[in-house]
N, C-alpha and C positions, 0 to 999 in steps of 0.2 A: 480731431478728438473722436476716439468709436466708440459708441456706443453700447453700455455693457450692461443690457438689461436681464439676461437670462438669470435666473433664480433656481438653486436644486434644493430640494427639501430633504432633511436629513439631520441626523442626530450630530449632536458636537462632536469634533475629534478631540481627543482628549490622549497624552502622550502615554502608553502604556509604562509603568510600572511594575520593575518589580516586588513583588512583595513575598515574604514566606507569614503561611498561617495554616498553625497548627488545628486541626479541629479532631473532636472524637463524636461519635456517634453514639446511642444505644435503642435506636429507631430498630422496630424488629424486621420489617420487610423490606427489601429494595426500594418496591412501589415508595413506602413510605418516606425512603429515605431522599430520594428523588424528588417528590413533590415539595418536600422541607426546603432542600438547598434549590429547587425552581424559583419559591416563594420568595427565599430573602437574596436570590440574585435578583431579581426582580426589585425588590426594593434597594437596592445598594446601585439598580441601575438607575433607578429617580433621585436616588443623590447623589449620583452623579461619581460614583464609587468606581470608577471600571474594572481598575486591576479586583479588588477581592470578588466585582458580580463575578468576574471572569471563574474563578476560581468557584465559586460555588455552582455555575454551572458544568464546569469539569468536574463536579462531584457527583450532579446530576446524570451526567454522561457515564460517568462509572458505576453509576448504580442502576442504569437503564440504559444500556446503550443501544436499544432495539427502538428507543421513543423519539421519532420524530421533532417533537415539541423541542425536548432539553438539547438537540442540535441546532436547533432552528435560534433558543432564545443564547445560545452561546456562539454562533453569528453575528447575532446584533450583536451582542459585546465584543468580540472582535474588532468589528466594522466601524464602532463606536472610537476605539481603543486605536482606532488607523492602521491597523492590522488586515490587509484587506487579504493578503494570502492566507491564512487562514481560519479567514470571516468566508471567504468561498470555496473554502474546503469546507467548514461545517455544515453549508446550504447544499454543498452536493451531496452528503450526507443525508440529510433531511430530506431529502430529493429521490433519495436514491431506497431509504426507507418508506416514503411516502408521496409518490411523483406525483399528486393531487393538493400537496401542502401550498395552501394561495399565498400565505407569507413568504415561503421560502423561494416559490415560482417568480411570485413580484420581486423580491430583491434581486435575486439574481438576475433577474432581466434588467433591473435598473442598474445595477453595476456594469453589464455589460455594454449601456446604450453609454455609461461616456465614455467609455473604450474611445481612441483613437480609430482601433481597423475598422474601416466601414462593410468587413465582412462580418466581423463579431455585432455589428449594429443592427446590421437585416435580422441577424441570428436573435440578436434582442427583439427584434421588431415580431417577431413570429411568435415568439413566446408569449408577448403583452396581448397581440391579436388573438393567442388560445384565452388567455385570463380573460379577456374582455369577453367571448362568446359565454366564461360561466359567470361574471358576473357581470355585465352587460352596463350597468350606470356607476363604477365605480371609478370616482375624480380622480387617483392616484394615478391607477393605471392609463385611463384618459390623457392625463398630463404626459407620464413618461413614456407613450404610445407615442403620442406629438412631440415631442423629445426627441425622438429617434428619426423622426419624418423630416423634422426642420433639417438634422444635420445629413439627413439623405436627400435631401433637396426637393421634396414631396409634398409642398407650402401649402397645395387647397386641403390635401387629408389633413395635414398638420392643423390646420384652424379649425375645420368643423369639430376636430374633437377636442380642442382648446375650447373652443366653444358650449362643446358639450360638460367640459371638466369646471367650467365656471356654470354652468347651470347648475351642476349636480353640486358644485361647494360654492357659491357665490361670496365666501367669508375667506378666502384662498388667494392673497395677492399676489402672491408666485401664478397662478395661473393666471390672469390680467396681464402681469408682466410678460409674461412666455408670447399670449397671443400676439399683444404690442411687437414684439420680435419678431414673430411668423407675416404680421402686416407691414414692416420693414423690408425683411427679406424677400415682400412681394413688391416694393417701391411703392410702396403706399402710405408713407408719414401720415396724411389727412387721416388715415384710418387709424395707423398708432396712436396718433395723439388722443384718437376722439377715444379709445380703448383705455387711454391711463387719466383722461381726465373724470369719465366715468368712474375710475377705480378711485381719487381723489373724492368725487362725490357719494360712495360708496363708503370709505374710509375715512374719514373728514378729520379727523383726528390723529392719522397717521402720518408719522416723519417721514417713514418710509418711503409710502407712494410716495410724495412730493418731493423729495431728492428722485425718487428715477423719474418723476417727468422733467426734471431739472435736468436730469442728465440726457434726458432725449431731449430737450431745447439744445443741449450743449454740442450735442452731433448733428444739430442742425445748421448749427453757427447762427443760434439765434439767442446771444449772452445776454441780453434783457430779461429776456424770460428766463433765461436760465436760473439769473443771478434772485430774482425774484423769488423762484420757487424754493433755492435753496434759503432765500431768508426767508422763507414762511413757516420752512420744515426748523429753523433754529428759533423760531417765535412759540412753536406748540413743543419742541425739547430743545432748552439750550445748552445741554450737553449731547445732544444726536454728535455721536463724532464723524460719522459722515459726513450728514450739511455742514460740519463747517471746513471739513477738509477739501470737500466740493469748491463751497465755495470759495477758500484763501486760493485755490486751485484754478479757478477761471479767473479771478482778478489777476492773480501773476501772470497767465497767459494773455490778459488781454492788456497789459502794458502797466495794473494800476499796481506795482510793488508795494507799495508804501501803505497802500488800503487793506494788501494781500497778508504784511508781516503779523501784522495783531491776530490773526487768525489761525495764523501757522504757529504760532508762541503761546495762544492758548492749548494747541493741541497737546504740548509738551507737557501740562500740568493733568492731561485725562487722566485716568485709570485706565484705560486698552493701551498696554504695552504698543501693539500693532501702527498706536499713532502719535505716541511719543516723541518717535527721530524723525518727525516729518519739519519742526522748526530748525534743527541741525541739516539738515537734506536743505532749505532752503536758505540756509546760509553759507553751506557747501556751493551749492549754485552762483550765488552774489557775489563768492569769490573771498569772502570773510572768512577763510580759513580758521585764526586763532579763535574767534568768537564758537566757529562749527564745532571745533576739537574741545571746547571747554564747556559746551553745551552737552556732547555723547560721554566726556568723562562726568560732566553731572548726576546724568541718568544712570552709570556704569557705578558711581557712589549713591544712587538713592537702591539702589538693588544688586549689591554685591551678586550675587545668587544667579545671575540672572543672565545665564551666558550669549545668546542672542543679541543682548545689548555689550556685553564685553565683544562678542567677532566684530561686533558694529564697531566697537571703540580701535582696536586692531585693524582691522580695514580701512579707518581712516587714517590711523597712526601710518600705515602701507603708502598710502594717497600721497602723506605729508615728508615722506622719505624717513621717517621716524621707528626705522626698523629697532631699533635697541629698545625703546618705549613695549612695541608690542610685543620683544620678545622677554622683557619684566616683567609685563602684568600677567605673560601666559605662564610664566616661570614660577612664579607668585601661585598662582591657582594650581600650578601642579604641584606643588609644596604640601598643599591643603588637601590634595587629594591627586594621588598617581596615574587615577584610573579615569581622568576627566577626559575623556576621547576627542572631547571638541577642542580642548585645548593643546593636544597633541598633536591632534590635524592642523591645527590653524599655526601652531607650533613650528611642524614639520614645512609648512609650505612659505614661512616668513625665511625658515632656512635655506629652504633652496634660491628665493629671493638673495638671498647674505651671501649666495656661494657656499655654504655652509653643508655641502650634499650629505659628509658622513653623520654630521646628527640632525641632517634631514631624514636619512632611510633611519637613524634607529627611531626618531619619533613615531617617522607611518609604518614601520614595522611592528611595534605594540600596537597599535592602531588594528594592524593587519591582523595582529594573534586574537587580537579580543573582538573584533568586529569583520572577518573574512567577507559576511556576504554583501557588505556595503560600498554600493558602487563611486562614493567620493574618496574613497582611500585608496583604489586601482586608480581612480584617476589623476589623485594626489604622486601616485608611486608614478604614473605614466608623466609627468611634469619633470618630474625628478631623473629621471630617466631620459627624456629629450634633452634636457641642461646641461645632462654628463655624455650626452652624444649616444646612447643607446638607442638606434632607433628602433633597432629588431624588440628590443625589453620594452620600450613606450608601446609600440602594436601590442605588446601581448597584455599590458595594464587596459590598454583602452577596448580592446574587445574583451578581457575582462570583466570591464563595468557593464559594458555595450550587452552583453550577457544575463548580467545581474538585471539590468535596466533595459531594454529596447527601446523604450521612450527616449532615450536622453538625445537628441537630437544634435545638439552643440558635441558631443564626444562621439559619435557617428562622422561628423564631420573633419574634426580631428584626426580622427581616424581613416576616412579619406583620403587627406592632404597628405599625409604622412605617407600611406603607401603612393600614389602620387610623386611625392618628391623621391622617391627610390623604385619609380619607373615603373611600379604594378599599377597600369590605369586599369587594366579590367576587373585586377580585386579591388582598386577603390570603386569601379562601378558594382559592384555584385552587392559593395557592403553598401554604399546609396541607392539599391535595387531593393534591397531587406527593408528598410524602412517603413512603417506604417504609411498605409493609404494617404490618408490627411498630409501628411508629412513630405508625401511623394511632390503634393505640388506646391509646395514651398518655392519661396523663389532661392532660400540659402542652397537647397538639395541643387534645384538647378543651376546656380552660380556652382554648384562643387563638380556637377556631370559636366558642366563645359570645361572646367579645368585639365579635368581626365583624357576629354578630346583633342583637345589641345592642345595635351601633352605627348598626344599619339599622330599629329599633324591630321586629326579626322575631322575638318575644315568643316562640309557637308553637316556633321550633328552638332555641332559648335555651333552652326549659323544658325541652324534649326531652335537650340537651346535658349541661343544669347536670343533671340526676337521673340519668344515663347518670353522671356523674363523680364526683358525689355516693355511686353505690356500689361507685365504685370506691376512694374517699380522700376526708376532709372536710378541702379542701384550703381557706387564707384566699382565693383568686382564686373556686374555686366557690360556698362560702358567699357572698363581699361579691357574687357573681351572683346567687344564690339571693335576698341579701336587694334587691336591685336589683328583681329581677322581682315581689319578693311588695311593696315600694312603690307600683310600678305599678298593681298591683294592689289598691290599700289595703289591705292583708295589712299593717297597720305592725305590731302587736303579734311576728307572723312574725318580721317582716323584723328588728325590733332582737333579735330571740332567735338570729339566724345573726349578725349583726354581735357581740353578745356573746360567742359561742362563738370568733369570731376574736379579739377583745381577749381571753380570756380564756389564749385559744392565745402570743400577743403584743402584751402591750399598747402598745406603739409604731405600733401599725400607722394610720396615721394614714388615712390612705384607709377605714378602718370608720368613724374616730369622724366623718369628714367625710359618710359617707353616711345615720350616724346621723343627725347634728345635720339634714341632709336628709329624714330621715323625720319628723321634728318638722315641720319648715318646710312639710312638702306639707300640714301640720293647719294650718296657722296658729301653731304653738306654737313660736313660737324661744326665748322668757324658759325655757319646759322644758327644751331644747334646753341652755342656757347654764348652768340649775343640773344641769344633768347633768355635763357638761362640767366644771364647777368642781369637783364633788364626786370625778370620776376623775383631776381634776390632784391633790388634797386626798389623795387614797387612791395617787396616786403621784408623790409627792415629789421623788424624785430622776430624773427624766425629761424632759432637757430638751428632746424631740419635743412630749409632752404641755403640757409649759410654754409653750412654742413657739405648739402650735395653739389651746392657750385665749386667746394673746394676739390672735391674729391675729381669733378670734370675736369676742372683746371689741370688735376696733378693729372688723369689720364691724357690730357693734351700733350702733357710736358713744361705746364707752367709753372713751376712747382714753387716762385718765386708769389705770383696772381692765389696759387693756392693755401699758402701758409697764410698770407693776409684774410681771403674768406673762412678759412678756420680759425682763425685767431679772431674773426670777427663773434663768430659759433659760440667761442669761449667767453668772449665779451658779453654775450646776450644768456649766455649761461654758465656761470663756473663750473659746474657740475657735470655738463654736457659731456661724456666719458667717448663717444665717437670720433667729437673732434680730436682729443687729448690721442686717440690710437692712430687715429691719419695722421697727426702730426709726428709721432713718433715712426711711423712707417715712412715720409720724409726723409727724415734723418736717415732711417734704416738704406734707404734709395742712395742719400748719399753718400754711406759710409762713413758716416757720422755718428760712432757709436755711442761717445760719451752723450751728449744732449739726447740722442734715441736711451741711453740704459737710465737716465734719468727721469725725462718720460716715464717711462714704461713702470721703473720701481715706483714714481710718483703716483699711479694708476691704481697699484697694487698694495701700497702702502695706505690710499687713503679712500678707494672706493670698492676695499674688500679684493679676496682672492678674485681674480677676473683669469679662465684657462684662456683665453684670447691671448689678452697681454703675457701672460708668464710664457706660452709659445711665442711669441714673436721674441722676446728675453732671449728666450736660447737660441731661435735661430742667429740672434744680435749674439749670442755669447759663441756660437760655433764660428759666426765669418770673423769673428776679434780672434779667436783661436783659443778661447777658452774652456776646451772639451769638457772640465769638469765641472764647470756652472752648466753650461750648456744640457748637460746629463741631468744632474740636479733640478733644471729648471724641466727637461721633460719629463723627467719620475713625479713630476706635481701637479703636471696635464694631466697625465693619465691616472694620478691617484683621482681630480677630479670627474677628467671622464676616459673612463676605461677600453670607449671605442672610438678614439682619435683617432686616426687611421695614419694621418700626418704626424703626430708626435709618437706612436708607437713605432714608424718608422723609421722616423730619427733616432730616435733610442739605439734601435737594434744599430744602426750605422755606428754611431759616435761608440757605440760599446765595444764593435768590432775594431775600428780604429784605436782605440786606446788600449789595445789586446786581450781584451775580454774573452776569454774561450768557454764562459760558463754557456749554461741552458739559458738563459737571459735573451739574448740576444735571437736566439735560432724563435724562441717565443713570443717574442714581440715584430717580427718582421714575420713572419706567419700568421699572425691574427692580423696586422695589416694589410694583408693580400687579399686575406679572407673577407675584411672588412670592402676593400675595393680591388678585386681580382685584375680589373681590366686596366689598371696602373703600373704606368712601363717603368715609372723610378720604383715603386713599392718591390716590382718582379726582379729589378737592378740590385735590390738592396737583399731581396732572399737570397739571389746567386751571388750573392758578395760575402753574404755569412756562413753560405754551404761551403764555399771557397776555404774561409777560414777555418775550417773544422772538415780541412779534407776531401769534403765530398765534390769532389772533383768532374764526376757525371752527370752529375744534376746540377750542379752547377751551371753547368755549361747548357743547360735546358733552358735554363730559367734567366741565363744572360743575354743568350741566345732571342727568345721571344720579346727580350728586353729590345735588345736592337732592333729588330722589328719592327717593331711598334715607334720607335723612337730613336733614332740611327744618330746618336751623340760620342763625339770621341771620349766622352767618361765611359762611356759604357763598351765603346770597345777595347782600352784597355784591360779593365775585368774580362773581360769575355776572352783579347789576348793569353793574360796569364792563367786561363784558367783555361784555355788548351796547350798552352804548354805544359802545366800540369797533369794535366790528362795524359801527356805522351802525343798530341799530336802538333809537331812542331812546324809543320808546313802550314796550315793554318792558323799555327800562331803568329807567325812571320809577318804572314798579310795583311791578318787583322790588329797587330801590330803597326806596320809599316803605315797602313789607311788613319789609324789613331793618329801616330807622327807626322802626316799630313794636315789634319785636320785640326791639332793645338800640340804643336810641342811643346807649352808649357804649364800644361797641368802637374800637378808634383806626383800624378799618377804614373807620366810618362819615365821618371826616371825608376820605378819603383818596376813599371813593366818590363824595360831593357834589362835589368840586373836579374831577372824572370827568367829572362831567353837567356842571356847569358849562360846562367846555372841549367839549364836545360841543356845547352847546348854543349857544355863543358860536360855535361852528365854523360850525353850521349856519344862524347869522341872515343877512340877506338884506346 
């Protein structure tokens, strides 16, 4: 448990509002009119009014925009309002009208100390140090001076003027708390403690202190005292909803459930929204699904209104596989109002879950017209976009956000992986190089930097990487690195001793047992490899990941007999399990077994929503049955769902020529497949195949040409045959001819090519 004692002082956020308000004036002076709208934003900011202070300080602004002051106090309302972009535009203002203004100097510098860059942090640090030389005993600046010190690692400045900011406000329990921090961060608990028990006898009467020295027992792993202090803080308030989420919170952690639920049930009846779903979260947990679900739909009927707790109801309806559920209640709220954005988003992205892409995009596409600069709607679009296979469109959603947002650290990452899997490691290091300081030595940043290495075989920074992260967390991504590098290495003995420690961590995690079975295979020993494999499906029964991947072993042995039983086990341990249900169907597919494979497949798609997976693998079932026009049908519904299939656009184009398609169709979908994967010797087969049909006889022969190449198959040298015959050059066709007929003369290519030369040859006699 860490420790989370740091306190920032500052005004409520309060969700900005719009509002229109008309006012008139007949104030005779600017001055005048100024001071007026100063006064009653001022008061509208004590009750707590934001949007209209906002607004009468933009009246202020207008009618003295040379005044320092009316910039300065529509700042704070901004900052207030969680507007912090342009709460620090009005302080630069203020700033820039009066570089002497101490309010506008201290804010700004406290905004910048919790910045993330710890270049912007010095940059704060320097500003606090000028305020402090003019007013020298002032606790604010004192505190957020020390503020910037802790997070720059500067623990003796940081305390003496912690020290100093509790002298000069001694009534200031945020500053107690901060030093307690600063004496942590020096390994000095005896000293934290004696810091917060002082502030206990200082505050005698406060919940407060006593939940955070409760919470420094708890990071001590000293749950006696913990649990103590959190009952002392629910004896002087017993609705502090802290102390008692504290403490239902250590009792669950320290094995007492049953002490824990009463605590966690009360919390459900507070008034702080914030800790309402904490008894649903802990029946979530226990595993009481219907109990969870009839708990969040409670709270979702005691406050229609109340959209935070609708995502929450949505989000677990998500969890419960209950996608129709969340997409009525959101359907429901957008009835009542069209312009509900949350419900659009949350909408849009149940959709893409359903397969549902086209009224996935038009959901986040409103989203997008009314909300452009918000970076969960590029990333919502970037979701969307990886699902239909777009990877180039996901990159541009996610630096998108990454734009809007630099902080977002999780879509930085994504963003990574993605270039990554399409072979840019050193733009996913540039964009893991961008990252905030803080952020840089993450251990996720560095699990991502060795991926990139290792995707470029730079063995040397990978090993650097994986042991830098190694001591910082023995995380499943660094281990399955660790055991990657020590295979490389023939380190196999190693390398399965990190891959165990991750199974042992989660045995689902199928990516170890696949690198395992990999460490085998680099010896020669895959029969080892397989009783290994069976002995961990053996020792976990009920898993049907691991039933799953021993089938799929099995089938790449060749046991396809061993493998339909561990899938069928998969489906036993889960009906729903939709993997199994495609292996088994790719079976059938194996052996030419269409009817049990197209039953499958429609069963897949019939009852767990459109799946572009299954409905390709349909067609390719539908082209080797010989049913070109299912087959077509079934690839025009991949690519409606994802438009850069590179394999079903270039089936298409094929099946379309075969069936004697002469349109634009064909020449368009086998060109954006090349496009999609250039260095693809069937995709290159299938463009010289359609230039073939439509004449162009030179380029043809280009692109059939490179095909063989790459990939020297008698399909592809009969295309390439008749397509110098067509050319007029028939001694070359002859050959490459003759070597096809060698190599399968019974392709039904083959008699399609001789009747080729024939009519060439008949063209060409005298």
């Amino acid at each position: 448990m860490r420790l989370e004692l740091s306190l920032r002082r500052g005004g409520l956020v309060i969700p900005l509002l719009i509002v229109a308000l008309a006012s008139s004036s007949c104030l005779r002076s600017p001055e005048a009119k100024s001071a007026a709208a100063l006064e009653a934003g001022k008061k509208l900011m004590e009750q707590k009014d934001t949007p209209r202070a906002i607004l009468q300080f933009r009246n202020a602004v207008q009618a003295t925009p040379r005044n320092p002051e009316v910039h300065y106090q529509l700042a704070l309302a901004y900052l207030a309002a969680g507007d912090a972009r342009n709460g620090i535009g009005s302080l630069r203002r203020a700033l820039e009208l009066n570089p002497q203004h101490a309010g506008a100097r201290f804010r700004l510098a406290d905004l910048m100390a919790q910045l993330p860059d710890l270049e912007v942090v010095k940059d704060a640090k320097q500003r606090l140090e000028a305020l402090l030389q003019d007013a020298p005993g002032n606790a604010d600046t004192l505190h957020t001076l020390a503020f910037t010190e802790l997070k720059l690692g500067e623990l003796e400045k940081a305390t003496r003027h912690l020290e100093q900011a509790i002298a000069a406000a001694p009534q200031e329990l945020a500053f107690a708390v901060s030093l307690a921090e600063a004496k942590l961060q020096q390994k000095d608990p005896k000293g934290a403690e004696s810091v917060l028990t002082k502030a206990i006898q200082d505050f005698p009467k406060s919940a407060d202190a006593l939940v955070i020295l409760g919470r420094f027992y708890a990071g001590q792993n000293n749950a006696v005292e913990a649990e103590r202090r959190f009952r002392q803080a629910i004896s002087v308030d017993p609705n502090h909803g802290a102390a008692v989420l504290n403490l239902a919170t250590l009792l669950y952690q320290t094995g007492r459930k049953q002490d824990a639920e009463p605590f966690f049930k009360r919390l459900s009846s507070f008034s702080d929204k914030a800790l309402q779903p904490a008894y649903a979260n802990y029946l979530f947990q226990e595993g009481r699904r219907d109990e969870a679900l009839k708990e969040v739909e409670r709270l979702v009927k005691q406050d229609p209104d109340d959209r935070v707790a609708r995502t929450r109801l949505v989000t677990a309806y998500q969890s419960a596989g209950r996608l129709p559920d969340g997409q009525k209640l959101l359907s429901d709220a957008l009835k009542k109002n069209q312009k509900d954005l949350d419900a659009l988003l949350q909408r849009g992205e149940l959709y893409i879950q359903a397969g549902k892409y086209a009224e996935a995009e038009a959901d986040l596409n409103s989203v997008l017209r009314l909300k452009p600069d918000a970076p969960e709607i590029h990333y919502a679009l970037s979701k969307l976009y990886q699902a239909r296979g777009g990877s180039i469109r996901q990159r541009e959603e996610l630096t998108a956000a990454l734009r809007l947002n630099p902080l977002l650290l999780q879509i930085r990452l994504e963003l990574a992986a993605s270039l990554i899997r399409d072979k840019a490691a050193q733009a996913a290091l540039d964009t893991l190089d961008q990252a905030p300081e803080d952020q840089k030595r993450t251990v996720a940043i560095i699990e991502q930097r060795n991926w990139a290495f290792l995707s470029t075989k730079q063995s040397a920074e990978a090993r650097k990487g994986v042991d830098l992260g190694l001591a910082k967390a023995r995380t499943p991504d660094l281990l399955l690195q660790d055991a990657i590098l020590k295979i490389d290495f023939k380190r196999y003995p190693e390398a399965r001793q990190s891959l165990r420690e991750i199974l042992g961590k989660n045995p689902e995690d199928l990516r170890a047992l696949r690198t395992l079975v990999g460490s085998y295979m680099a010896q020669n020993q895959l029969r080892v490899a397989v009783n290994e494999v069976r002995a961990y499906a053996v020792a976990h029964p009920k898993s049907a990941d691991v039933q799953y991947f021993l089938g799929n072993l099995l089938l790449q042995t060749g046991d396809r007999t061993q493998a339909k039983q561990a899938l069928a086990t998969a489906k036993a341990i889960n009906p729903n399990y939709a993997p199994a249900d495609m292996s088994l169907a790719q079976i059938d597919l194996l052996e030419s077994n269409w009817k049990d494979a197209r039953q499958e497949l429609t069963t897949i798609l019939s009852t767990k929503g459109e799946n572009p997976f299954a409905r390709q693998w349909l067609g390719m079932l539908e082209a080797a049955a010989g049913d070109k026009t299912a087959a077509i049908a079934d690839f025009r519904k991949v690519i409606q769902l994802q438009p850069d299939n590179a394999k079903a656009l270039n089936n298409l184009a094929f099946l379309l020529v075969e069936t004697g398609d002469r349109t634009e169709e064909p020449l368009k979908f086998a060109e954006r497949a090349k496009e999609l994967e250039p260095d693809n010797p069937d995709f290159e087969d299938t463009l010289g195949w359609v230039l073939y049909s439509r004449d162009v006889y030179e380029l043809a022969v280009k692109h059939l040409e490179t095909s063989f190449l790459k990939k020297p198959t008698p399909l592809v040298q009969y295309h390439l045959a008749m397509a110098y015959f067509k050319k007029g050059d028939g001694n070359r066709g002859k050959t490459t001819l003759d070597a096809a007929l060698r190599g399968d003369p019974k392709l039904p290519e083959a008699k399609l090519a001789q009747q080729v030369a024939q009519e060439a040859a008949a063209k060409n006699r005298p």
